[in-house]
C-alpha positions as CSV (number, residue, x, y, z in Angstrom):
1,X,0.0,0.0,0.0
2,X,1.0,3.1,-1.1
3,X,0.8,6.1,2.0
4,X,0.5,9.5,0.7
5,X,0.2,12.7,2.7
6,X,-3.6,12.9,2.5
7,X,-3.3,9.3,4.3
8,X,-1.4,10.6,7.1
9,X,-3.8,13.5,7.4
10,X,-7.0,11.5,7.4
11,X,-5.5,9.3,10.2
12,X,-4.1,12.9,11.5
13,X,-8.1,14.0,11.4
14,X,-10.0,10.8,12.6
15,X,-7.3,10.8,15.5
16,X,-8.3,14.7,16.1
17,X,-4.5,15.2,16.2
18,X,-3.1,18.5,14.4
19,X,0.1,17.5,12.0
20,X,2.4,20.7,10.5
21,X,3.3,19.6,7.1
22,X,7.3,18.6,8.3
23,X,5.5,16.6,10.3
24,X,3.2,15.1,7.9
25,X,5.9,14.5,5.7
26,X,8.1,13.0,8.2
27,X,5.4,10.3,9.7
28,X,4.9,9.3,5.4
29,X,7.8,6.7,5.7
30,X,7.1,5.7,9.4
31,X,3.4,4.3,8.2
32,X,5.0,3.1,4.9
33,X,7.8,1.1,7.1
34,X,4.9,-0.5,9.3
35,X,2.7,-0.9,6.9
36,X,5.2,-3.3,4.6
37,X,5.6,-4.8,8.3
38,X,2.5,-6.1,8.4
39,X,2.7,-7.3,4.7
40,X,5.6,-9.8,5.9
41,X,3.6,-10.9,8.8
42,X,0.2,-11.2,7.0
43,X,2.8,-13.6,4.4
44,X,3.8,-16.4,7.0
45,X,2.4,-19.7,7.0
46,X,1.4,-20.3,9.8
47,X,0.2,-24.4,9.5
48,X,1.4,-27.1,11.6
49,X,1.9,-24.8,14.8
50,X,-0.1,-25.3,18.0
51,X,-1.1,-22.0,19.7
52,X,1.1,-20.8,22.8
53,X,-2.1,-19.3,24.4
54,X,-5.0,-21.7,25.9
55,X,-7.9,-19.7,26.2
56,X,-10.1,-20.0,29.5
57,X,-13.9,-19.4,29.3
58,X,-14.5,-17.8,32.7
59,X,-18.3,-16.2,32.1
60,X,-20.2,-14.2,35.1
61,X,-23.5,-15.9,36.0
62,X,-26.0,-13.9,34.5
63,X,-27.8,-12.0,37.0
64,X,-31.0,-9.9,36.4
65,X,-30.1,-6.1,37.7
66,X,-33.0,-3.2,38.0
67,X,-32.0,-1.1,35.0
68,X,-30.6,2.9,35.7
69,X,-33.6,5.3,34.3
70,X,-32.4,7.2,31.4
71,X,-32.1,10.3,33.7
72,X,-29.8,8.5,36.0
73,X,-27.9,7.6,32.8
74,X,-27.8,10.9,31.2
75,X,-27.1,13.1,34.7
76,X,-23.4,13.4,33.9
77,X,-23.2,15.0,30.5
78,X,-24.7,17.5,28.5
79,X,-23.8,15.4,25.5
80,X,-27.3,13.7,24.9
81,X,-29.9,14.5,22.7
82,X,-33.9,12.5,22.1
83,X,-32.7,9.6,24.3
84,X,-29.1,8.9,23.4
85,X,-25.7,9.8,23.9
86,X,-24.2,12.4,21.2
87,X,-20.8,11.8,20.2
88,X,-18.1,14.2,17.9
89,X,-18.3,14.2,14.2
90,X,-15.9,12.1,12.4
91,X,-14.5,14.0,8.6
């Protein structure tokens, strides 16, 4: 994958981070260097090998709770509009 300067901008912008154009230009080859590091690892065969991690399915009982009321949910933040939560635009 190619990475361009717009790239590193839209990242830049989704992460709401502000980039100066030396900066921009010098984070170009540090997303082009991981990204051809992922390339090699998405490349390994990985068949015949047993997984170092055993997984343990440890659930909580499920346990019926009285609910908050959507006044005790929404009596911290301003950020709530017609019942639900309002979040920041994304570009």
């Amino acid at each position: 994958m190619k990475i361009t300067s717009e790239i590193v901008k839209k990242v830049a912008d989704t992460a709401r981070i502000t980039l100066s154009d030396k900066e921009i230009e010098k984070f170009v080859p540090q997303f082009e260097e991981i990204m051809g590091l992922f390339s090699q690892l998405a490349s390994i065969k990985e068949t015949g090998s047993e997984y170092s991690i055993k997984t343990i399915n440890q659930l909580r009982t499920d346990t019926e709770e009285e609910c908050l009321s959507q006044e005790e949910v929404f009596s911290n933040t301003k950020n709530h509009e017609m019942g639900f939560f309002k979040g920041p635009k994304i570009k």
